[in-house]
TORVEXFI-193183 format. One record per atom (N, C-alpha, C, O): residue number from 1; atom name; x, y, z. Coordinates in Angstrom, 2 decimals, always signed. Atoms other than C-alpha are relative to their C-alpha. Last residue first. Layout:
% residues N
[rec NUM, 'CA', [X, Y, Z]]
...
This chain:
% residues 73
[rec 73, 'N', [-0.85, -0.85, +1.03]]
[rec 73, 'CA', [+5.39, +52.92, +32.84]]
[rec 73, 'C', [+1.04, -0.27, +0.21]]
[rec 73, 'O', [+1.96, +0.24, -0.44]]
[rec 72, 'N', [+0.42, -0.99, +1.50]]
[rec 72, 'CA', [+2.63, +50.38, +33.72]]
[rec 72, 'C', [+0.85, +0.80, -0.99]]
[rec 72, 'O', [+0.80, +0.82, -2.22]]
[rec 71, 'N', [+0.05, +0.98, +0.39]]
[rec 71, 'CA', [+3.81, +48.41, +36.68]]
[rec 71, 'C', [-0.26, +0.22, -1.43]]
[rec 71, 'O', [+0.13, -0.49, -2.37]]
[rec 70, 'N', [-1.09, +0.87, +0.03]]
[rec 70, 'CA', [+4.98, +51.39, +38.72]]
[rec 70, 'C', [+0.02, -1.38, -1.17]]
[rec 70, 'O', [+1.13, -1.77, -1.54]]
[rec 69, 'N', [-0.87, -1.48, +0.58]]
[rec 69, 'CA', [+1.85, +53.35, +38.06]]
[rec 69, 'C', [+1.26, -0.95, -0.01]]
[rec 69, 'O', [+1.32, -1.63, -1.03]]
[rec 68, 'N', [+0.23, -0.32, +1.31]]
[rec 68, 'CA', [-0.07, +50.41, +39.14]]
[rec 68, 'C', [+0.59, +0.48, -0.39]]
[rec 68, 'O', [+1.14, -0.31, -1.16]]
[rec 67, 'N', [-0.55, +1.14, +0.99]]
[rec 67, 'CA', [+1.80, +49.89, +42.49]]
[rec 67, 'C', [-0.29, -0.17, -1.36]]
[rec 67, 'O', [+0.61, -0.65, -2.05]]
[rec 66, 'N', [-1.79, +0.48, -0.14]]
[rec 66, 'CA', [+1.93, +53.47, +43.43]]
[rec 66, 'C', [+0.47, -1.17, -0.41]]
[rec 66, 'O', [+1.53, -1.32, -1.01]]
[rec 65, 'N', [+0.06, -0.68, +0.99]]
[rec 65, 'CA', [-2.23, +53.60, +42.85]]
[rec 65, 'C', [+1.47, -0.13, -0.63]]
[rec 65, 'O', [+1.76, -0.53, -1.76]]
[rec 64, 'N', [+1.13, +0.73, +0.81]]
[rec 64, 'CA', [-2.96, +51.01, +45.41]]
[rec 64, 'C', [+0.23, +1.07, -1.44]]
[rec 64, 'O', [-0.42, +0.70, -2.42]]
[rec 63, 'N', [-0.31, +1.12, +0.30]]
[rec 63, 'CA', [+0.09, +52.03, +47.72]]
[rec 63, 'C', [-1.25, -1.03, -1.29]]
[rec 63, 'O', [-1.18, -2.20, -1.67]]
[rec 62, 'N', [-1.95, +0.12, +0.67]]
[rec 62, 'CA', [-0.21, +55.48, +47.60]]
[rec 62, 'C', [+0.73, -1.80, -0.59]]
[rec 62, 'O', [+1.49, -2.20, -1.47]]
[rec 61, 'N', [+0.23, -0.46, +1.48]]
[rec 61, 'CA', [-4.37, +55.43, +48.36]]
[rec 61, 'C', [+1.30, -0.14, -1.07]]
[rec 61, 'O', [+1.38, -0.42, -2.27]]
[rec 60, 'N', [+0.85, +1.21, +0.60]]
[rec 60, 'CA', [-3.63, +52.66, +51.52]]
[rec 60, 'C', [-0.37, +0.37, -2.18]]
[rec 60, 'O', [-0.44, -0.32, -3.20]]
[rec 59, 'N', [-0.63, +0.78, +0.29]]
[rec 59, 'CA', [-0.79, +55.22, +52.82]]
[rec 59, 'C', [-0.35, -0.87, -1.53]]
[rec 59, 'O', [+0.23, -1.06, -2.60]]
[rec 58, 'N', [-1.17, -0.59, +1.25]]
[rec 58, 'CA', [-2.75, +58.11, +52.44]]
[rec 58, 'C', [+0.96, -1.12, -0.60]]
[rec 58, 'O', [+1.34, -1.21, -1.77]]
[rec 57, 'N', [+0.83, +0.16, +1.04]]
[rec 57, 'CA', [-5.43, +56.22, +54.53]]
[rec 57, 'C', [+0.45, +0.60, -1.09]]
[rec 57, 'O', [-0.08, +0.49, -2.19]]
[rec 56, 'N', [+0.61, +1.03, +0.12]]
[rec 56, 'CA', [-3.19, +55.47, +57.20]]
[rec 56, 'C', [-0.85, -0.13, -1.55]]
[rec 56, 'O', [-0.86, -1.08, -2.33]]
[rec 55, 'N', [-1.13, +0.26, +0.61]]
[rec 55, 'CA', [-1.37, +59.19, +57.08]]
[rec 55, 'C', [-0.72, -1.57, -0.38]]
[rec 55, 'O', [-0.78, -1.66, -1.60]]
[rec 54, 'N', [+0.08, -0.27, +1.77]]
[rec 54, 'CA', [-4.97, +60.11, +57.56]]
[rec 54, 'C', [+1.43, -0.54, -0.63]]
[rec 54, 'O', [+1.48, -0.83, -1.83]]
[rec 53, 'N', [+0.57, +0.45, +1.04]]
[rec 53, 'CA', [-5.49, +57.77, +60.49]]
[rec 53, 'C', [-0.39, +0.59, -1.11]]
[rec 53, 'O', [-1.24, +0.19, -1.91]]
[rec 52, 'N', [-0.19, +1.81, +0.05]]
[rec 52, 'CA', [-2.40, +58.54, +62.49]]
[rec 52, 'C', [-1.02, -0.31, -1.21]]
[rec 52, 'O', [-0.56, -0.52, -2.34]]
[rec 51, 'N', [-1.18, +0.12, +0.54]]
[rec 51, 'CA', [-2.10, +62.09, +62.05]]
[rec 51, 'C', [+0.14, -0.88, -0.19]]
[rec 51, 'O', [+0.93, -1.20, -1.08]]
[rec 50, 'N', [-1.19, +0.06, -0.93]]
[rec 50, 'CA', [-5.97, +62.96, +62.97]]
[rec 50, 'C', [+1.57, -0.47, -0.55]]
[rec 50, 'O', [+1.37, -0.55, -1.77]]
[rec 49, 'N', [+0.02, -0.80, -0.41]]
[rec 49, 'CA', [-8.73, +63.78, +60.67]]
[rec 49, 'C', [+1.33, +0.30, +1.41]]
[rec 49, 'O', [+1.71, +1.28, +2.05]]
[rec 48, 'N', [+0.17, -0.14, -1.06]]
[rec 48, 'CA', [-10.17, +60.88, +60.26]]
[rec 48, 'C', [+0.37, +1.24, +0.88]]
[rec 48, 'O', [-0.07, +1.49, +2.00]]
[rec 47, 'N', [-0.91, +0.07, -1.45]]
[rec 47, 'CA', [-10.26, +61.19, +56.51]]
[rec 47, 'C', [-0.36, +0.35, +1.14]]
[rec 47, 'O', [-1.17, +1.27, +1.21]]
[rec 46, 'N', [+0.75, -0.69, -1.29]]
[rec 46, 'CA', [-13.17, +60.63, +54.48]]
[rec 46, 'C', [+1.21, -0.50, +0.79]]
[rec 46, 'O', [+1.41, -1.55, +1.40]]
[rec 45, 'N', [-0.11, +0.97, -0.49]]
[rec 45, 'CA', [-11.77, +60.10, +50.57]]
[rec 45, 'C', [-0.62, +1.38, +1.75]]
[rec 45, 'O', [-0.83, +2.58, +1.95]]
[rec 44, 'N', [+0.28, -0.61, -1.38]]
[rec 44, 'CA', [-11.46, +61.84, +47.64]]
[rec 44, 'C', [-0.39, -0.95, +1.34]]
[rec 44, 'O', [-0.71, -2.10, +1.01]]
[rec 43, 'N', [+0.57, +1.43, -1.49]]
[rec 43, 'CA', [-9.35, +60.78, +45.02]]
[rec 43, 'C', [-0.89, +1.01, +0.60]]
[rec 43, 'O', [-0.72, +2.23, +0.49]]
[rec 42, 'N', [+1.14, -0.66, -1.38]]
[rec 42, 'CA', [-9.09, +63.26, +41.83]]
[rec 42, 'C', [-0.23, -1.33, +0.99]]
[rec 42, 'O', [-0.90, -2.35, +0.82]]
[rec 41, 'N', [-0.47, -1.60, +0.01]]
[rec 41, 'CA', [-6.87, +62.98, +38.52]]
[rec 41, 'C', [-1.02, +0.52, +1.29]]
[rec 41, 'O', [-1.54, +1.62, +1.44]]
[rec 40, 'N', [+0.68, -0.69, -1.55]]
[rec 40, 'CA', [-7.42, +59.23, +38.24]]
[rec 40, 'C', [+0.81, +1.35, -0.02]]
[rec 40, 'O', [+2.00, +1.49, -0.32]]
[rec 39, 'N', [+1.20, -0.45, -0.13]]
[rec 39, 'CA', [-6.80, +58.69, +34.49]]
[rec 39, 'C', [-0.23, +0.57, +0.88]]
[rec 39, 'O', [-0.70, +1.71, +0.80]]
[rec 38, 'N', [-0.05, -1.44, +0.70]]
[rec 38, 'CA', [-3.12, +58.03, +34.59]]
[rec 38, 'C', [-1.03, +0.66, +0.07]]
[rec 38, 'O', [-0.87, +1.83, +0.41]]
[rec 37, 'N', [-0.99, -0.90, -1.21]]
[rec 37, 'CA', [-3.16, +54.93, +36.30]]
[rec 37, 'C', [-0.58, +1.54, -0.03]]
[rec 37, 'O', [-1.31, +2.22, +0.68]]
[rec 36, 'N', [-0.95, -1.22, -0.07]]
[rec 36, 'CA', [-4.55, +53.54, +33.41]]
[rec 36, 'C', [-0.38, +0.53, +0.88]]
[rec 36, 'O', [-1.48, +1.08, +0.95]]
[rec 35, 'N', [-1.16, +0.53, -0.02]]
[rec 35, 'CA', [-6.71, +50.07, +33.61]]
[rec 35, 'C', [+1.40, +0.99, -0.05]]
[rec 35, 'O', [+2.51, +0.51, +0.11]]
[rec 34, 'N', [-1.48, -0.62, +0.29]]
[rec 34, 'CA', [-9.49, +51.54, +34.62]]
[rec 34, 'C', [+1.09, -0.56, +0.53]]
[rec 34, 'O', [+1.52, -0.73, +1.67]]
[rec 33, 'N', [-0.59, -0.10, +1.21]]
[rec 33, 'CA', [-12.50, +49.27, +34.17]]
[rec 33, 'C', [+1.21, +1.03, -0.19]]
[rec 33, 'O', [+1.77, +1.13, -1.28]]
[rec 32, 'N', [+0.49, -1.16, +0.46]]
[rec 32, 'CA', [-14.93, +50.58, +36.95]]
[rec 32, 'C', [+0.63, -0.40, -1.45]]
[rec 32, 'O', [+0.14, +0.12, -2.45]]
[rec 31, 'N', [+1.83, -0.13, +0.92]]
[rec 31, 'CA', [-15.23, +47.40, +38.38]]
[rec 31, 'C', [-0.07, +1.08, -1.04]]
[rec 31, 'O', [-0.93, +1.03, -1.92]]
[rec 30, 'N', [-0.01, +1.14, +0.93]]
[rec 30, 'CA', [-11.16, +46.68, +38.29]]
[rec 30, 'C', [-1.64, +0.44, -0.65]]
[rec 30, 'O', [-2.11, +0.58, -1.78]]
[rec 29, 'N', [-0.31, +0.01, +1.04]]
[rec 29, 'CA', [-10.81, +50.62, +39.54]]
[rec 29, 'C', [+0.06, -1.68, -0.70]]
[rec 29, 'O', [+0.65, -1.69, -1.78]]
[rec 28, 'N', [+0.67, -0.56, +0.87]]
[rec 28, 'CA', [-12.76, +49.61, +42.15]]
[rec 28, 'C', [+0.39, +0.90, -1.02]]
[rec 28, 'O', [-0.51, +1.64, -1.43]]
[rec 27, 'N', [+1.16, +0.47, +0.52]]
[rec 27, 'CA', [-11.27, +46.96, +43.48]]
[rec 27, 'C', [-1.10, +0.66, -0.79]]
[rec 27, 'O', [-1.97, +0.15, -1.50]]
[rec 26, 'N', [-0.44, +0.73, +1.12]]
[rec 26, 'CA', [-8.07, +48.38, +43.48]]
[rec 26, 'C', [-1.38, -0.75, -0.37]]
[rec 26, 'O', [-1.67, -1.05, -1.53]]
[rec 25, 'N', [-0.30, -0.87, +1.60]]
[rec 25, 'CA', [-9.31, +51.11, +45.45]]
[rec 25, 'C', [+0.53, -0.64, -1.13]]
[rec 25, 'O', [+0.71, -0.07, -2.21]]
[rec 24, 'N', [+1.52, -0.38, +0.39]]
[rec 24, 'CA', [-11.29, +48.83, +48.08]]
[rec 24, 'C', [+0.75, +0.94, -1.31]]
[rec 24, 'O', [+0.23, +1.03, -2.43]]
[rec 23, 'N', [+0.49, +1.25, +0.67]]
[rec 23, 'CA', [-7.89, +46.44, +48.07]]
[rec 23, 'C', [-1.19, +0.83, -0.47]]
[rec 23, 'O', [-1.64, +0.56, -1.59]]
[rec 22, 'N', [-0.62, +0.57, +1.21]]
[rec 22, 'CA', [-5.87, +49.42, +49.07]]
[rec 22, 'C', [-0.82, -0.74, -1.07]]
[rec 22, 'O', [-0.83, -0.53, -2.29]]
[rec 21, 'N', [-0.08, -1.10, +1.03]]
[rec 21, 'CA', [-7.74, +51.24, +51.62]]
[rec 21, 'C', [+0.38, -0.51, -1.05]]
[rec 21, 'O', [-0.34, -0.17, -2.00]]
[rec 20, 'N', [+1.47, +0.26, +0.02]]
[rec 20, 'CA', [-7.88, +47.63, +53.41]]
[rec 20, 'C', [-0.65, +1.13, -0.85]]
[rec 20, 'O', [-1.65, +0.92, -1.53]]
[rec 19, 'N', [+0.37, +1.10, +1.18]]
[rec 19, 'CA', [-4.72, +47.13, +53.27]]
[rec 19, 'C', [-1.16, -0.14, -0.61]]
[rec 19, 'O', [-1.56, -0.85, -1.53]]
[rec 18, 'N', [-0.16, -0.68, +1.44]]
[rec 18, 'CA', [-4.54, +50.99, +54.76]]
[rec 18, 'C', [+0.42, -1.08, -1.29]]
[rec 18, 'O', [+0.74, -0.84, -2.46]]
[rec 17, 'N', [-0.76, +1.15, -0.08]]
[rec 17, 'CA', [-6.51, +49.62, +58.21]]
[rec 17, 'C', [+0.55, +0.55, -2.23]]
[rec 17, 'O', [-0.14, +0.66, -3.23]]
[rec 16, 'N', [+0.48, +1.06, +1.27]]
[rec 16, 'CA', [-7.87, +52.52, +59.71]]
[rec 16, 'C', [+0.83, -1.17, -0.43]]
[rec 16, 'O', [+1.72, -1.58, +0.32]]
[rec 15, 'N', [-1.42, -0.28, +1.14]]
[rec 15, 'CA', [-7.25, +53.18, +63.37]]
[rec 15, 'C', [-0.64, -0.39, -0.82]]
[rec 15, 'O', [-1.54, -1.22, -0.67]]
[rec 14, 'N', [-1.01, -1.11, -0.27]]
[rec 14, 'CA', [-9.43, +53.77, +66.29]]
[rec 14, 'C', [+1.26, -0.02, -0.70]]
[rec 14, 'O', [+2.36, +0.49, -0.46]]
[rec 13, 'N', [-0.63, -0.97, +0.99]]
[rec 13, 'CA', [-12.42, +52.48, +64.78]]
[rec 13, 'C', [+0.69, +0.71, +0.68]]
[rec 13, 'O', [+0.32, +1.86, +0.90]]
[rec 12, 'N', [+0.39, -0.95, +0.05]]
[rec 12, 'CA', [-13.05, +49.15, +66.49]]
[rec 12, 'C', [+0.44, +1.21, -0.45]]
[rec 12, 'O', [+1.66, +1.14, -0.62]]
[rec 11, 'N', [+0.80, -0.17, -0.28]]
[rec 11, 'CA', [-12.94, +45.65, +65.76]]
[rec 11, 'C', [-0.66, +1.19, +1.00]]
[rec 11, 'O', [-1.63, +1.06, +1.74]]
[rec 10, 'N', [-0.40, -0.28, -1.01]]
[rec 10, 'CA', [-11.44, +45.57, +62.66]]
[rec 10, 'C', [-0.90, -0.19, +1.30]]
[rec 10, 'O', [-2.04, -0.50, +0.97]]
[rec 9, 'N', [-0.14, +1.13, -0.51]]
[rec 9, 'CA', [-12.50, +44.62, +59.48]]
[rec 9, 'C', [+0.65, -0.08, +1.48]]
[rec 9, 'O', [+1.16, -1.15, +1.78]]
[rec 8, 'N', [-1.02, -0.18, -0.03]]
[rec 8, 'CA', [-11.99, +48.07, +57.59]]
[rec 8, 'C', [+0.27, -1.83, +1.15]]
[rec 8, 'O', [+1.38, -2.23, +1.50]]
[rec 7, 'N', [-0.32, -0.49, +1.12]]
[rec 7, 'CA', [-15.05, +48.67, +56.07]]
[rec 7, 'C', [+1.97, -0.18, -0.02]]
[rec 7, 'O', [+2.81, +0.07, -0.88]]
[rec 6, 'N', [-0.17, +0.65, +1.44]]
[rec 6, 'CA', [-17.32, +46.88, +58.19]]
[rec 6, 'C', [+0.70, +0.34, -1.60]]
[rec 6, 'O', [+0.37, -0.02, -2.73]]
[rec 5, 'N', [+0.36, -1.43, +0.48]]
[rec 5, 'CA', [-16.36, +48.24, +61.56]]
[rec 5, 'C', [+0.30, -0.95, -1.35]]
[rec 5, 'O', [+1.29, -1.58, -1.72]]
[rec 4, 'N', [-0.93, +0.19, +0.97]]
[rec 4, 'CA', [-17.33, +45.27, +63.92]]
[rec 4, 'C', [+0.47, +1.36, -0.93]]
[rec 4, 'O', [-0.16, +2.37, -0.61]]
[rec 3, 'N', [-1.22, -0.19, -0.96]]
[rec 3, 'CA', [-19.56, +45.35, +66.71]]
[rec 3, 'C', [+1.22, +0.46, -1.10]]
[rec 3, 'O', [+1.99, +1.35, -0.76]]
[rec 2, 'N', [-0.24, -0.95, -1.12]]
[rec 2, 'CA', [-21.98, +43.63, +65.31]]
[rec 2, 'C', [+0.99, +0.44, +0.15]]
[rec 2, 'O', [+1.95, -0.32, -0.02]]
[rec 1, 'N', [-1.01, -1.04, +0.03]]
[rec 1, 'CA', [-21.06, +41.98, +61.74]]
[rec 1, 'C', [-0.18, +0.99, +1.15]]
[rec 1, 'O', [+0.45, +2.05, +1.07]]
């Protein structure tokens, strides 16, 4: 994995990747066992800090939470 940015599969960090936000928050609401939406009342997350890669990682949280919520109520 030189070179690589192992969180986002890329091969360097000048953007995030917000499929990649997605799958790590769906994956861990499977480990964690929440199956309601509803529960999460707090993300936090390490934004970049710039317009591109927080909207990126807003995206990845909207779309991993946005499709639950949708599927649920």
């Amino acid at each position: 994995m030189a070179g690589r940015n192992s969180h986002h599969n890329t091969e360097c960090n000048s953007a995030s990747n917000w499929r990649a936000h997605k799958q790590l928050i769906e994956l861990a609401l499977s480990d964690g066992d929440v199956d309601d939406p509803h529960l999460v009342t707090y993300v936090e997350s390490h934004g970049t800090g710039t317009a591109v890669g927080d909207s990126i990682e807003a995206r990845g949280i909207g779309e991993a939470l946005g499709k639950i919520c949708s599927t649920t109520d």
